[in-house]
Structures are given as C-alpha cells and as structure tokens.
C-alpha positions in Angstrom: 32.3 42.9 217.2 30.4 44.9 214.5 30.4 48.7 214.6 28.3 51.1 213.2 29.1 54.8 213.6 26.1 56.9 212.4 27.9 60.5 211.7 26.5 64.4 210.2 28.1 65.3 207.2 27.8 69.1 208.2 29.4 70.7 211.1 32.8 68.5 211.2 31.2 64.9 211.9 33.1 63.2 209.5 36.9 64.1 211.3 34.9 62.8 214.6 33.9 60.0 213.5 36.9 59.3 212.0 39.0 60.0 215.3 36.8 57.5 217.1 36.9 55.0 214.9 40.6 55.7 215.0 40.5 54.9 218.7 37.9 52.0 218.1 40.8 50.5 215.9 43.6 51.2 218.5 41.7 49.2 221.6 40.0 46.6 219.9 42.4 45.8 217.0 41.4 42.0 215.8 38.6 41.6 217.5 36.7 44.0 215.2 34.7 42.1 212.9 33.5 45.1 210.8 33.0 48.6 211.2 31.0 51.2 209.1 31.0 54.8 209.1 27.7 56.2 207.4 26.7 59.4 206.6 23.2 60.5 207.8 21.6 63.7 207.8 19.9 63.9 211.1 21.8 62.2 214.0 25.2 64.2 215.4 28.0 60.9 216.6 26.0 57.4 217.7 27.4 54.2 218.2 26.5 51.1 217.5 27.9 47.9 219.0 26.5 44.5 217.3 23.3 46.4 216.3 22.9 47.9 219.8 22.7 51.8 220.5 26.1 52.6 223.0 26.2 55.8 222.5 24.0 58.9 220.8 26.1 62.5 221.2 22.4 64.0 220.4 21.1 62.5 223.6 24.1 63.2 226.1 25.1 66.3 224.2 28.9 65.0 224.4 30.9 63.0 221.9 31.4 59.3 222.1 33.6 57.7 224.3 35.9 54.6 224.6 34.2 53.7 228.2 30.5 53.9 226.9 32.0 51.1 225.0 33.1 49.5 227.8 30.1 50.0 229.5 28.3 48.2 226.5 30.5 45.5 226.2 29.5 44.9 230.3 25.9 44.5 229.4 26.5 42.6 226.3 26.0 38.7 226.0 
C-alpha cells in the first residue's frame, strides 16, 4: 500500500495529518509500502491510497477517517 496525504500548511493541517498518518501506521503497520505527507497550498486533508482519491476533507467537510480506508481497500483490486 502507497499513501499519499495531501495536507494545508496553514490552519493546523500539518498536526492532522500527522495524527492520521499516526493511525495509518498503527492499523496497517508492514503492509505500508510508503507513505508521504506533502504540503500543498490549496487542498485541506485528502488521501490517497495507491494513487486513488479515499478521502478529500474539502469535499465531506470532515477529517479523514480509518473506515474511508476501509471502504477503499473494499473497492480496491
């Protein structure tokens, strides 16, 4: 599994993205391959699983969670 977590510098989004990729860590453990944490000026918190979108905070107005992972992971071949 690749991650990407696509984060705002401003308003905090560095501690949140941290903390998920915290939890990322926890769950997944091994099976992570890589995962990146980059700075970007105009997205809030999204995910990316193995170069698929899981989760933009922007669109559901909420922050990321593990089971939007899940969900991912359902869909994912």
């Amino acid at each position: 599994m690749d991650f990407v977590i696509h984060y705002r510098v401003e308003d905090g989004g560095e501690e949140a993205a941290l903390a998920f990729a915290r939890r990322l860590f926890a769950h997944f453990d091994i099976a992570i391959d890589s995962l990146a944490l980059i700075p970007v000026a105009d997205e809030e918190l999204d995910v990316y699983l193995d170069g698929q979108l899981v989760h933009s905070q922007s669109q559901t107005g909420r922050p990321p969670r593990l089971v939007d992972v899940f969900a991912a992971l359902g869909q994912h071949t």
